[in-house]
N, C-alpha and C positions, 0 to 999 in steps of 0.2 A: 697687276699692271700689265697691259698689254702694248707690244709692237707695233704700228699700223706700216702697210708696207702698199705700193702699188704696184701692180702687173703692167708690162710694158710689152707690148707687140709687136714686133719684127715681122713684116712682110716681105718675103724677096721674091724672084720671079717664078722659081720653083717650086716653095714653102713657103709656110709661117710659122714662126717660133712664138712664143709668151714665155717671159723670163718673173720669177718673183725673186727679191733679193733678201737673203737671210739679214736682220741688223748685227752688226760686230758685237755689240752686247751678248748678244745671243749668241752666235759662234762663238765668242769667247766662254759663255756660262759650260757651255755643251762640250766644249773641248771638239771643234771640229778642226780639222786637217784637210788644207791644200786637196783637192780630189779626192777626199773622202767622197764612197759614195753612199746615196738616200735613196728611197723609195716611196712614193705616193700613191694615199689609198683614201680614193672614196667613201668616206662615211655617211653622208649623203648632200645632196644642192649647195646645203651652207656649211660643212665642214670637210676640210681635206686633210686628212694625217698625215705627217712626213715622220718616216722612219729611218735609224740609220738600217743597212743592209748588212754588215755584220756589227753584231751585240756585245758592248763593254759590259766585262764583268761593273755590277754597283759595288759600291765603297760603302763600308760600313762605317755609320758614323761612332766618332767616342761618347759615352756617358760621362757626362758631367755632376 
């Protein structure tokens, strides 16, 4: 199951911004934090990777 999310564009007289909005679902899954920060990487036209910038140890899960 996928998020669908829209990009929103800020024009000001200076610059332009484009904002994507993580859903809460997802922060919440990810465990993200207030100003944590990400980093985006082109993988190509139709795919953009978000990464965090520094790396959680993964959780081993238990055997059942």
């Amino acid at each position: 199951m996928g998020y669908k999310t829209k990009i929103q564009k800020v024009e000001r007289p200076t610059n332009q911004s484009y904002y994507a909005n993580i859903p809460s679902a997802l922060a919440q899954a990810m465990g993200i934090d207030k100003g944590e920060e990400f980093e985006w990487e082109i993988e190509n036209k139709n795919l953009l990777l978000l990464k965090r910038s520094t790396v959680l140890p993964l959780k081993k899960l238990k055997k059942t």
